[in-house]
Structure formats: structure tokens, C-alpha cells
C-alpha atoms as a printed R data frame, in Angstrom:
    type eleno elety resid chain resno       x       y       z
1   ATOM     1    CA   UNK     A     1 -50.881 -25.499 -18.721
2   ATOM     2    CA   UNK     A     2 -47.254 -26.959 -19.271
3   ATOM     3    CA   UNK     A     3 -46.512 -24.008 -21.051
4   ATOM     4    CA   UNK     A     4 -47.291 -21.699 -18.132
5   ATOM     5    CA   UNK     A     5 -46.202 -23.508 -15.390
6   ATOM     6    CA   UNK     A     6 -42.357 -23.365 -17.759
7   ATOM     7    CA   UNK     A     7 -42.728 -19.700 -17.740
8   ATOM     8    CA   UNK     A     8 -43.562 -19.337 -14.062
9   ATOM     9    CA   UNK     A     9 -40.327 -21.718 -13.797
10  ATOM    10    CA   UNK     A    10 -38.169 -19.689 -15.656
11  ATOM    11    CA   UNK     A    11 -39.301 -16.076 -14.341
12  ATOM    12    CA   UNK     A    12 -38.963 -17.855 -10.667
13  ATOM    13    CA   UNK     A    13 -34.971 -18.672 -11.927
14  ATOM    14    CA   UNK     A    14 -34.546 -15.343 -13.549
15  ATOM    15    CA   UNK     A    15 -35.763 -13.699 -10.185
16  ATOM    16    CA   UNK     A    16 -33.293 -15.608  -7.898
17  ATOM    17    CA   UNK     A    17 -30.256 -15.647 -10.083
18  ATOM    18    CA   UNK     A    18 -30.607 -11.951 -10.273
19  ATOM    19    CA   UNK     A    19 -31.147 -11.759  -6.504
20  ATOM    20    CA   UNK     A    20 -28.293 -14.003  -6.218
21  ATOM    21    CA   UNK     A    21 -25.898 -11.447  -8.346
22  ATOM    22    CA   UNK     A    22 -27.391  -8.648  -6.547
23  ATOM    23    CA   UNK     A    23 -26.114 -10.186  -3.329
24  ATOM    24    CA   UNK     A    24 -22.724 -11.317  -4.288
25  ATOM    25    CA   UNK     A    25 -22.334  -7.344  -6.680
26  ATOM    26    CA   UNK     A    26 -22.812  -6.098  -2.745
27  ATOM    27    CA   UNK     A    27 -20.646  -8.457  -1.104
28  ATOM    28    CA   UNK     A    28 -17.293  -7.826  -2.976
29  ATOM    29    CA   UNK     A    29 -17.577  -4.111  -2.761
30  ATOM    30    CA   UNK     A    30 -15.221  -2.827  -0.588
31  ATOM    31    CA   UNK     A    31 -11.289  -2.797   0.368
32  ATOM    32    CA   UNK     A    32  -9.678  -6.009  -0.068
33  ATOM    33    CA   UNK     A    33  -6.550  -7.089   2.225
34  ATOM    34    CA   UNK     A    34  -4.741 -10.046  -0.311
35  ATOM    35    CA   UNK     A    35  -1.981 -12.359   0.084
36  ATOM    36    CA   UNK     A    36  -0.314 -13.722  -3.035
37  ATOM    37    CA   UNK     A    37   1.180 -17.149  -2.908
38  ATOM    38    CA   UNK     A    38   4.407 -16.472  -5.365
39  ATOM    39    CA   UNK     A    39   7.497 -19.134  -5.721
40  ATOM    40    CA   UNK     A    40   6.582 -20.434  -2.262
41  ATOM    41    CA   UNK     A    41   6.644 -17.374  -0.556
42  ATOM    42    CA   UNK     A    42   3.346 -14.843   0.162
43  ATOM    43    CA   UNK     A    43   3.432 -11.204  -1.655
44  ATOM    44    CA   UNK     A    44   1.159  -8.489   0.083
45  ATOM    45    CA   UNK     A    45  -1.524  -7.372  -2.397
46  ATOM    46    CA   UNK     A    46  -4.675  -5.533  -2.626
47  ATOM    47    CA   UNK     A    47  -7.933  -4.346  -3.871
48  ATOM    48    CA   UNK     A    48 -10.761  -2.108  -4.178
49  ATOM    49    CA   UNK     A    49 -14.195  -2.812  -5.808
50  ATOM    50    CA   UNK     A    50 -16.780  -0.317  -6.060
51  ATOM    51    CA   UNK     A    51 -19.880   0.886  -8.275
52  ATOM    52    CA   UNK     A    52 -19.375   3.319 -11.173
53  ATOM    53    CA   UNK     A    53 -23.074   4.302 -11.674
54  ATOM    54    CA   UNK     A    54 -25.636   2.203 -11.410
55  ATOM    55    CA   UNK     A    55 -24.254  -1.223 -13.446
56  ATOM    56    CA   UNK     A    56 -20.625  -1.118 -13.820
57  ATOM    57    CA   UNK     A    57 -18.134  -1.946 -10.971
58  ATOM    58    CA   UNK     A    58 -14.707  -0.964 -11.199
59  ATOM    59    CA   UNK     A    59 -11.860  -0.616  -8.704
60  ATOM    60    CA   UNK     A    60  -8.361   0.160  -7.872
61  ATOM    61    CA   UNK     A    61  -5.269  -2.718  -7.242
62  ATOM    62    CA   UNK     A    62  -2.196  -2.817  -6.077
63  ATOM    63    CA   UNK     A    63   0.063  -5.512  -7.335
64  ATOM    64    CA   UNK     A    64   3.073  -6.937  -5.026
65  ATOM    65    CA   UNK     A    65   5.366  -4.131  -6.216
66  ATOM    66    CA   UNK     A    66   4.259  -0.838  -8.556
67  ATOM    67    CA   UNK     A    67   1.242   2.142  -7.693
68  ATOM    68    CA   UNK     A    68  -2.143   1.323  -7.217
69  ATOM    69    CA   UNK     A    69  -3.649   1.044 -10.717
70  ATOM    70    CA   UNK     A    70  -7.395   1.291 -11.936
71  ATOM    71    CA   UNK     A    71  -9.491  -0.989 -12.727
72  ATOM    72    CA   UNK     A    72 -11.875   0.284 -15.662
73  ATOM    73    CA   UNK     A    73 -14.183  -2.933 -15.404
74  ATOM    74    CA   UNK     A    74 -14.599  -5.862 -13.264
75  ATOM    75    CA   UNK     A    75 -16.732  -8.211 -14.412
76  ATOM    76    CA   UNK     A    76 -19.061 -10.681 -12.712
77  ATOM    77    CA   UNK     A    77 -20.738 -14.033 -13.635
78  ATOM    78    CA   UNK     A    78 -22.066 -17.160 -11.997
79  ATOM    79    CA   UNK     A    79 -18.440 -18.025 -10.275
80  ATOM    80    CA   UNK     A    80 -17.363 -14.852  -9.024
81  ATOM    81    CA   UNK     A    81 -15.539 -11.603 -10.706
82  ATOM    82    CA   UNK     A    82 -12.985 -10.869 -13.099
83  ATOM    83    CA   UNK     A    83 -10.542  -8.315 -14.202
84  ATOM    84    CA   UNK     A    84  -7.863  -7.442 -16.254
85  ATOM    85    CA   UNK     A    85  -5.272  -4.926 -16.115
86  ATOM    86    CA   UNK     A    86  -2.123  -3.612 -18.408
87  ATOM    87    CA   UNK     A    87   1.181  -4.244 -17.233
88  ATOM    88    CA   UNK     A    88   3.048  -1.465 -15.221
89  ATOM    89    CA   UNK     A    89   6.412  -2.378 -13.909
90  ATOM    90    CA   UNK     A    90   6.157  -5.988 -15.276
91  ATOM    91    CA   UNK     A    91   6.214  -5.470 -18.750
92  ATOM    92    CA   UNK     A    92   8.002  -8.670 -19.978
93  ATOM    93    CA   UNK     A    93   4.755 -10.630 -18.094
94  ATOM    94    CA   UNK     A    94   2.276  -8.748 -20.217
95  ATOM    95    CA   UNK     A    95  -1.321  -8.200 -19.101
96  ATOM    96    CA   UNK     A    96  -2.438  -9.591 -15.812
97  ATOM    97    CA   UNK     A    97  -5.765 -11.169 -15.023
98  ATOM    98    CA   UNK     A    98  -7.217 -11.630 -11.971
99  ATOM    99    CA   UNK     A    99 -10.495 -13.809 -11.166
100 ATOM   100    CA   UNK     A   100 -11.900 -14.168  -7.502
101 ATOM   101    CA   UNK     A   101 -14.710 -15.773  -5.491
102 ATOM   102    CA   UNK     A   102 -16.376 -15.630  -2.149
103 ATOM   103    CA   UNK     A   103 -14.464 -18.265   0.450
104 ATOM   104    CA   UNK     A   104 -16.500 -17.712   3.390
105 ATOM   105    CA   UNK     A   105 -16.502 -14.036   4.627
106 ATOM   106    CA   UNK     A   106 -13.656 -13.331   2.559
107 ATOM   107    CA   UNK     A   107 -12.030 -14.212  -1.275
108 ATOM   108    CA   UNK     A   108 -10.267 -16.312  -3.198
109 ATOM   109    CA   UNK     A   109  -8.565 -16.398  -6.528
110 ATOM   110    CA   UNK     A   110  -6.402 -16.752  -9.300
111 ATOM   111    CA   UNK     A   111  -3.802 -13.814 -10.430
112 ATOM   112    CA   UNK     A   112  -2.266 -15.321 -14.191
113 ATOM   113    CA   UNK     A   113   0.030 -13.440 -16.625
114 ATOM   114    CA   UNK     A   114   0.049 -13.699 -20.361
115 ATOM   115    CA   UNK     A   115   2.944 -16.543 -20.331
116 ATOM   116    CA   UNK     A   116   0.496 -18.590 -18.348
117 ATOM   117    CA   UNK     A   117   1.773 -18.147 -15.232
118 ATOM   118    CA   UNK     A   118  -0.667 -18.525 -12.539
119 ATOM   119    CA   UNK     A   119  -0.637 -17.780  -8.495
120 ATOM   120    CA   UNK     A   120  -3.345 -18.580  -5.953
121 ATOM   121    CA   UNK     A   121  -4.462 -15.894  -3.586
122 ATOM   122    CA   UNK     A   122  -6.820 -15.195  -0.552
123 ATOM   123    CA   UNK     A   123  -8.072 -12.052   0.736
124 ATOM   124    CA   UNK     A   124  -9.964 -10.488   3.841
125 ATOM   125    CA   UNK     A   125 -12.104  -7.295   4.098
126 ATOM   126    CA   UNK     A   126  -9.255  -4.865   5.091
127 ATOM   127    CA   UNK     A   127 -10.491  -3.136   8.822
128 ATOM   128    CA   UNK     A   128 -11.595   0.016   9.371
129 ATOM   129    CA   UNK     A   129  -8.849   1.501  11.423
130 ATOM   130    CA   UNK     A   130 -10.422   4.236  13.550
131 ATOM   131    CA   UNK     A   131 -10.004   7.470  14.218
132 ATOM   132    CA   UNK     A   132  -9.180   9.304  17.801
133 ATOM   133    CA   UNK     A   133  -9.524  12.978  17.842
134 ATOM   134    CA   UNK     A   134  -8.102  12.860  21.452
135 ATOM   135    CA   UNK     A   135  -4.827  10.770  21.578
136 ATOM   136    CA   UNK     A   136  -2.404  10.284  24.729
137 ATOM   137    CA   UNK     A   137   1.438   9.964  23.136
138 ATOM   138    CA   UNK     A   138   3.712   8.109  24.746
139 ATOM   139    CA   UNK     A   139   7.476   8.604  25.587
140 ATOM   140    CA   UNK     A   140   9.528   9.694  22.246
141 ATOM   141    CA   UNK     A   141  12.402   7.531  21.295
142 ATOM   142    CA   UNK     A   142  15.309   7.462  18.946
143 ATOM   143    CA   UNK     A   143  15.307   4.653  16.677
144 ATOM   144    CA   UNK     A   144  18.637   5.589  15.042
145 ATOM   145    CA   UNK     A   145  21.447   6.100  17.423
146 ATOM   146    CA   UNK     A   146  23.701   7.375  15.511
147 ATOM   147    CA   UNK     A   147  26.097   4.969  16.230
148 ATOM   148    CA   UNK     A   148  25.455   1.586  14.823
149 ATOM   149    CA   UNK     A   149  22.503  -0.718  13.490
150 ATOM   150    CA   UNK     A   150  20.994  -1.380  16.608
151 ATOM   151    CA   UNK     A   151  17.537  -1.588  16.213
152 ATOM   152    CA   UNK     A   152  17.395  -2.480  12.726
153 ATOM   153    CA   UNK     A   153  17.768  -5.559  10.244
154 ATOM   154    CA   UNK     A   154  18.296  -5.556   6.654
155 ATOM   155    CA   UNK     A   155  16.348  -8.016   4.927
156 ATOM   156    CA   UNK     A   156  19.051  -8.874   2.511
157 ATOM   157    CA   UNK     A   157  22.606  -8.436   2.050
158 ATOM   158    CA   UNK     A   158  23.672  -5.462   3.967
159 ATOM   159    CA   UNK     A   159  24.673  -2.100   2.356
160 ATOM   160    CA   UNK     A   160  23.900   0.131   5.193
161 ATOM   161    CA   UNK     A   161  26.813   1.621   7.040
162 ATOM   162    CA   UNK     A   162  27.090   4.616   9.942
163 ATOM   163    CA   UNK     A   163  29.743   7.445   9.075
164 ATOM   164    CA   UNK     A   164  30.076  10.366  11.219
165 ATOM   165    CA   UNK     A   165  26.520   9.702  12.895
166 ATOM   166    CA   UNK     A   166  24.932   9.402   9.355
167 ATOM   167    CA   UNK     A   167  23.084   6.353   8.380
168 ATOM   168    CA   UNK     A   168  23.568   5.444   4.818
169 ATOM   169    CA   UNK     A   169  22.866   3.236   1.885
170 ATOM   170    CA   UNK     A   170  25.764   3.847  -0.284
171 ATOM   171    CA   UNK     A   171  24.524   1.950  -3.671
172 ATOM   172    CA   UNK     A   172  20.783   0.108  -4.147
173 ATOM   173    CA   UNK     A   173  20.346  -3.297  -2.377
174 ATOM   174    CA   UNK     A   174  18.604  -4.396   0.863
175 ATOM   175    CA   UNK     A   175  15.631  -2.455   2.178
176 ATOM   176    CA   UNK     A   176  15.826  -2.407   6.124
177 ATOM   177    CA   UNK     A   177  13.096  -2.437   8.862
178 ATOM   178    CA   UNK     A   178  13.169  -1.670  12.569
179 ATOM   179    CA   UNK     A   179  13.037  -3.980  14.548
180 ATOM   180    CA   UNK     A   180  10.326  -2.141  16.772
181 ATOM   181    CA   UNK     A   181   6.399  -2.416  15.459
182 ATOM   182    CA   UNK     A   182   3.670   0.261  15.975
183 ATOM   183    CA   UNK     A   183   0.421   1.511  15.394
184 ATOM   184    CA   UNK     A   184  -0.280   4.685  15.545
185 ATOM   185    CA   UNK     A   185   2.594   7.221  16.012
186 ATOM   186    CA   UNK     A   186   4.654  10.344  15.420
187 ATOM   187    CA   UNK     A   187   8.118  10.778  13.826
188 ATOM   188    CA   UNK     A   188  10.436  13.295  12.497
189 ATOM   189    CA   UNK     A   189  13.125  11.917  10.205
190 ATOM   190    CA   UNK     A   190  15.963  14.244   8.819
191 ATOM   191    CA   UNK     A   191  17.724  12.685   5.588
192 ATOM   192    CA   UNK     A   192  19.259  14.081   2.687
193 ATOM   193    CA   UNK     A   193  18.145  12.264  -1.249
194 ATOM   194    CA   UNK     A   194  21.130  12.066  -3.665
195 ATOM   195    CA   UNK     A   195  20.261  13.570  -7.028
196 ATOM   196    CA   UNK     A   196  18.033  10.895  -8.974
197 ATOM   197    CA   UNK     A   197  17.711   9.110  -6.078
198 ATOM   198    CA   UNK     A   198  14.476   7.384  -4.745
199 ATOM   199    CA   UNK     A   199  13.988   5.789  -1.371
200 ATOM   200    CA   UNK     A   200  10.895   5.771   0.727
201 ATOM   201    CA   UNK     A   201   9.592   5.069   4.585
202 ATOM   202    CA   UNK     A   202   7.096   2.334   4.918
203 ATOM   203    CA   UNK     A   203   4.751   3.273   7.944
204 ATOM   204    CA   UNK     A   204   3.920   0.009   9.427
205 ATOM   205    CA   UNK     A   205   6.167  -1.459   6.813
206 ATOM   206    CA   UNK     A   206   2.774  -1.383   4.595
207 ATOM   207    CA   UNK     A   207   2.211   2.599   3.402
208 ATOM   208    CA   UNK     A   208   4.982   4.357   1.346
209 ATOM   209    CA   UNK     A   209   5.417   7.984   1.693
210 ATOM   210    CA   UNK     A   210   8.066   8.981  -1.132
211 ATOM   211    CA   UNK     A   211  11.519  10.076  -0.824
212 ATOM   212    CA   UNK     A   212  12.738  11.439  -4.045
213 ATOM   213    CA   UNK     A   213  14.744  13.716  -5.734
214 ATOM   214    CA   UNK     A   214  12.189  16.365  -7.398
215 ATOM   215    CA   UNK     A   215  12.501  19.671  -6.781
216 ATOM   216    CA   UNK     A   216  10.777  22.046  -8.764
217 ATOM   217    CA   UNK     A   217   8.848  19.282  -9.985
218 ATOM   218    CA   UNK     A   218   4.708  19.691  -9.882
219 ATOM   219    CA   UNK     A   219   3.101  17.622  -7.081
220 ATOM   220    CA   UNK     A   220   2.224  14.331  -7.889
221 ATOM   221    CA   UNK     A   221   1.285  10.742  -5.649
222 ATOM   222    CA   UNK     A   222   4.574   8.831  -6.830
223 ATOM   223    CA   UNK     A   223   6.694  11.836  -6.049
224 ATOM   224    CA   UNK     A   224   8.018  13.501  -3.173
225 ATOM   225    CA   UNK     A   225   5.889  13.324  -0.294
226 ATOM   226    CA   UNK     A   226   3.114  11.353  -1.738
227 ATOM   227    CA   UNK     A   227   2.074   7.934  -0.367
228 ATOM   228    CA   UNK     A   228   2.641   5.957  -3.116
229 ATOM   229    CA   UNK     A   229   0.070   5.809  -6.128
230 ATOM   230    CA   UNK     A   230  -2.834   7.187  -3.551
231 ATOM   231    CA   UNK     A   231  -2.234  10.358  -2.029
232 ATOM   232    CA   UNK     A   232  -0.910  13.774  -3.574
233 ATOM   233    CA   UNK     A   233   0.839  16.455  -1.670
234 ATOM   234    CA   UNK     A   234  -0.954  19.771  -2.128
235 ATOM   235    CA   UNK     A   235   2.562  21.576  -3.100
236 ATOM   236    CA   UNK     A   236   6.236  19.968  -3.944
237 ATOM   237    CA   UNK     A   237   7.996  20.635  -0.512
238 ATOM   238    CA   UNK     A   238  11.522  19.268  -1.666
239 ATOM   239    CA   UNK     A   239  14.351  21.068  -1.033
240 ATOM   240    CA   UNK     A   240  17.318  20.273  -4.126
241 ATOM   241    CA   UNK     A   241  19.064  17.428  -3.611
242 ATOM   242    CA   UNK     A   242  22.105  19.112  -1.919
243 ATOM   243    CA   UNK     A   243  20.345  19.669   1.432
244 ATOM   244    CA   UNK     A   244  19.037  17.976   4.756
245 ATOM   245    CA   UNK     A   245  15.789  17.398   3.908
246 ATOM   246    CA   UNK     A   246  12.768  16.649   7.028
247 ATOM   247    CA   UNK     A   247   9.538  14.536   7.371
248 ATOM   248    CA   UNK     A   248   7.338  14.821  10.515
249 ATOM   249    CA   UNK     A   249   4.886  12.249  10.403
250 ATOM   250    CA   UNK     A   250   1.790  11.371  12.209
251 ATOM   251    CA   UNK     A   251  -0.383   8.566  11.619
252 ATOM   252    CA   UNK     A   252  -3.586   7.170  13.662
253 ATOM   253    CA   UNK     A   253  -5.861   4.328  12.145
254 ATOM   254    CA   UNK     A   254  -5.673   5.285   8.228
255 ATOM   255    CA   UNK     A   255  -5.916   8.924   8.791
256 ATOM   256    CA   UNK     A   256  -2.217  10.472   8.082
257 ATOM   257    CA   UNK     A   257  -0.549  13.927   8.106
258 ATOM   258    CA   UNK     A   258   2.557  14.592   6.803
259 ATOM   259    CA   UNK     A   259   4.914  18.340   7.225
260 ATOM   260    CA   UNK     A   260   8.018  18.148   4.804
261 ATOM   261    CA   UNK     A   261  10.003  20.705   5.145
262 ATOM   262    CA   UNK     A   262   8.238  22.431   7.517
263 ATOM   263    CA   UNK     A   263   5.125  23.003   5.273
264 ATOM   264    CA   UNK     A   264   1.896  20.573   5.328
265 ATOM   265    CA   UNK     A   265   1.178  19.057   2.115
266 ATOM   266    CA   UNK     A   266  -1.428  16.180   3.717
267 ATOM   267    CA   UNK     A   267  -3.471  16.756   6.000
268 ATOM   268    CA   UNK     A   268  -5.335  14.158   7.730
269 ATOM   269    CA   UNK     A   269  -6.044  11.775   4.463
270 ATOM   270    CA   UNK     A   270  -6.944   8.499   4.885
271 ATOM   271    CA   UNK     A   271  -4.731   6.423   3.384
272 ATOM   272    CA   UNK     A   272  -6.980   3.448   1.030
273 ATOM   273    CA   UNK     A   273  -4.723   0.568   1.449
274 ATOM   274    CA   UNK     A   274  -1.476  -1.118   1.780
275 ATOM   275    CA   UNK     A   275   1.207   0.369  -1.314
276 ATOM   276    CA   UNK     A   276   3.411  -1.375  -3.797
277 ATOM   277    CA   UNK     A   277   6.243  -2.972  -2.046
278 ATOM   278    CA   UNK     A   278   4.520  -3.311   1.513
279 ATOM   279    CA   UNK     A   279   6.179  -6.231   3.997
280 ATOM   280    CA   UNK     A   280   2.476  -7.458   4.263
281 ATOM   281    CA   UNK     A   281  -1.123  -7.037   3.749
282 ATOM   282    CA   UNK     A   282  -1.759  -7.485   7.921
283 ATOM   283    CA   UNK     A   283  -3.076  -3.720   8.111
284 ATOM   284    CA   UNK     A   284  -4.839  -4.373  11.798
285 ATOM   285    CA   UNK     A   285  -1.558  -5.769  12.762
286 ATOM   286    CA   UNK     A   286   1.028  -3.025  14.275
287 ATOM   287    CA   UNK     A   287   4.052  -3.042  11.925
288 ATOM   288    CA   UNK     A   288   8.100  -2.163  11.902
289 ATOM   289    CA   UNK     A   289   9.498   1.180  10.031
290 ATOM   290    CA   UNK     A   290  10.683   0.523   6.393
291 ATOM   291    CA   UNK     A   291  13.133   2.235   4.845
292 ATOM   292    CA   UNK     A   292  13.926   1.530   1.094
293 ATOM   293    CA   UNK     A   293  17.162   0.868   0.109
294 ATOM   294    CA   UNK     A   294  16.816  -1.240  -2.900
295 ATOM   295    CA   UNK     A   295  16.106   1.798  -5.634
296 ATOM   296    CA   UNK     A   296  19.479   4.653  -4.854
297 ATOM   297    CA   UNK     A   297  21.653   5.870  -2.459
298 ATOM   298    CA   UNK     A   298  20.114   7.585   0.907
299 ATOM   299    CA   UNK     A   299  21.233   8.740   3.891
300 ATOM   300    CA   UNK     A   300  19.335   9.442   7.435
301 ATOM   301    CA   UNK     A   301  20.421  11.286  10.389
302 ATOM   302    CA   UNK     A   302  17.799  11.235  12.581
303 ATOM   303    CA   UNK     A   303  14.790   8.985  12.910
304 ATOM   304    CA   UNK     A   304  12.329   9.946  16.446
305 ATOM   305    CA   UNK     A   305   9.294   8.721  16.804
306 ATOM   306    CA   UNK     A   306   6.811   8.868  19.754
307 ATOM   307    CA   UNK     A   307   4.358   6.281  19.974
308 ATOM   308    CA   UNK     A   308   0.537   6.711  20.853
309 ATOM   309    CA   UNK     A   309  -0.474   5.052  24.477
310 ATOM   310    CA   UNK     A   310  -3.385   3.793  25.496
């Protein structure tokens, strides 16, 4: 009788504890919204866990800086999930592991590097950011002036300078935002990419779309046009790095179209998630235009944007 009452026991444990994985497999699928606590200061993150198949569940991240980057296994056990991943920009920090748990309706975790460095970070379930086929727009605006900074900080030293009714960043250093925030919008920005150049615009301050110098170069999702590491243009727009060079931009929830050049190379993609570099991971938040200023020279002459109203 012992004997049989030990296996009805043990089947009984083996039935919840796989019940109890089942449960938690289906709870951390999804798109994560993180926030890395780094040298005192919080670093936007992100990720994506989904299934491969039946078993396996695998997943996309995007560290504080760099592309998003896959995921070819994340493992779970008793305590939660695990992952690692090969370096990418980091190199002299080696591998990075991450490890994560539920903490309510969202995660926690830990995010170490080979040295043994270790941060702390929390997540939420990033929103869904809906759709409107039928959208009132507002007034449009100038953000640039051509004057003067107004309307702008640069978080950091400042570079930036206005010559002749250009805006420019002369040499790499600070990045600068508007000081504006929106949600969903238009804009048409005119600039002009020095050759080998890279700069970018941040919509919301939290997706990149690339400003590069690659023309004649085949279309990829860290080049020209591409938000950053997710989305590829569907033919390399740029114009060589001699000439005035346009975006027109329109964005509502996730779902984002962008004309360089005159020609559409995305149409009405959802963007995933938040890109390398991002001022935060706050993606139901409005957010400030980013311009990147810390990788090359770049210079802007125009920068409209009409805002959707309610």
C-alpha cells in the first residue's frame, strides 16, 4: 500500500510542477518593457520571448545600446528563465547572461557579464499601442527655427551650433532632444549625412530610424532608413553623401511609415520595441524627438512635424 500511495504522490507532484511550468512558459511570452539599474542610473532595455515549435522558447533583446539581438534559447527552471547571449558592441565585457522571474504581473532579474559584473532589473509587459485607420492631425509646427536652439537641449556638453539657418553637429558628442513630447505624429526632416557619417532620429526618443551614409549599399535594418536592428527598408533610398537628403515620417501606436527621398521603403510596420540607445523603456508614455549626435557630424535644416489630435 505504501508503495502506491508514493507513486500516486509523486505522479500528483509531477502533474502540478508541470502545470506549474506550463503556466509560468505562458506567462513570460510576450514583449518585455525593462529598466536596467547601471552605476546608479536606469538604462532602457528590452525583450521578447516566444515559442520556437512546440518546446523551445527563444526571443529577441535589446541591450542599453547596440541592435536587437536573438536569443537562440531561453531556458526555464523552478526560479524563472535564463539566457545567454554573445557580446555585440561590448566586447571587452564578454558574454552576457540574463536570468528573470515573475514579480507580480511583471519581471525581475539579474543582467551579469563575464567579469562578474552584475545589474538588477525590472520589467513590464510593453502595451499594445493601437492602431487608428481614421486620424484627425493637428496644427503643423516647426521645431527647428532656423535660428537658434530654442526648443531643444543637449544632454551633454554642447556641440550643436546654427550657421546660415543650418543646424549642425560639427564633430561626435552630445545627442539632443526636443524639448516637446508626442505620440503619434507626422514629420518631414531635410538633413544632409557627411560621408561615413551616422546619426539617427529617435521617435519618441525610444525608436531609431537610421541616418547614414550608404548609398549604393543593399538595404539592410542598421542602415539607412531602417529602424534600428528591426525593420528593413524595401530599397536603399540614400542619395550620396553630397546632397540634402529627406525623411517624412508618420507614426501612430507601433505602426510606422517612412518616405526617404521621396520613395516608401516602410510601409505601415509595426515597430517590436524600444531600439539600442532609446532615452527610456516608457513606450505608453508620449516622448521628445532624438537626434544623435554622439556617432559623426550631421546637419538639419528643417524639422516639421504635425501632431495627431484627439
Amino acid at each position: 500500500m505504501k508503495s502506491i500511495l508514493y507513486l500516486v504522490l509523486f505522479l500528483l507532484a509531477l502533474t502540478f510542477s508541470s502545470f506549474t511550468y506550463g503556466q509560468d512558459e505562458k506567462f513570460y511570452e510576450g514583449k518585455w518593457d525593462i529598466t536596467l539599474q547601471m552605476d546608479g542610473k536606469e538604462s532602457p532595455s528590452w525583450l521578447e520571448i516566444k515559442h520556437s515549435g512546440v518546446q523551445t522558447l527563444v526571443g529577441r533583446f535589446v541591450y542599453a545600446s547596440g541592435s536587437a539581438r536573438p536569443i537562440s534559447e531561453i531556458k526555464l527552471d523552478g526560479n524563472g528563465f535564463s539566457f545567454t547571449i554573445p557580446p555585440q558592441w561590448e566586447q571587452d565585457l564578454g558574454n552576457i547572461t540574463i536570468k528573470g522571474s515573475k514579480e507580480g504581473e511583471g519581471l525581475k532579474g539579474t543582467l551579469s557579464f563575464e567579469n562578474g559584473d552584475t545589474h538588477q532589473w525590472t520589467a513590464d509587459r510593453a502595451p499594445k499601442l493601437a492602431y487608428a485607420d481614421k486620424v484627425k492631425w493637428g496644427k503643423t509646427k516647426e521645431l527647428f527655427n532656423g535660428k537658434d536652439l530654442t526648443g531643444w537641449k543637449a544632454l551633454g556638453e554642447n556641440q550643436w551650433i546654427v550657421e546660415k539657418g543650418i543646424l549642425k553637429s560639427p564633430k561626435s558628442g552630445a545627442n539632443l532632444a526636443s524639448e516637446e513630447k508626442f505620440n503619434d505624429f507626422k514629420i518631414h526632416v531635410e538633413f544632409k549625412v557627411p560621408e561615413g557619417s551616422n546619426s539617427g532620429i529617435y521617435l519618441r526618443g525610444r525608436y531609431e530610424v537610421q541616418i547614414t551614409d550608404d548609398h549604393g549599399s543593399d538595404p539592410s535594418n542598421v542602415l539607412f532608413g531602417g529602424v534600428y536592428g528591426f525593420l528593413t527598408p524595401n530599397e536603399m533610398a540614400a542619395n550620396p553623401a553630397t546632397e540634402w537628403q529627406t525623411y517624412d515620417i508618420t507614426l501612430i501606436g507601433r505602426r510606422v511609415t517612412i518616405v526617404a527621398n521621396g520613395k516608401t521603403i516602410i510601409s505601415e510596420q509595426n515597430i517590436p520595441g524600444i531600439t539600442g540607445g532609446a532615452l527610456d523603456s516608457k513606450e505608453g508614455e508620449p516622448g521628445p524627438f532624438y537626434i544623435q549626435g554622439d556617432h559623426g557630424p550631421i546637419s538639419f535644416r528643417k524639422f516639421t512635424v504635425t501632431p495627431r489630435v484627439e
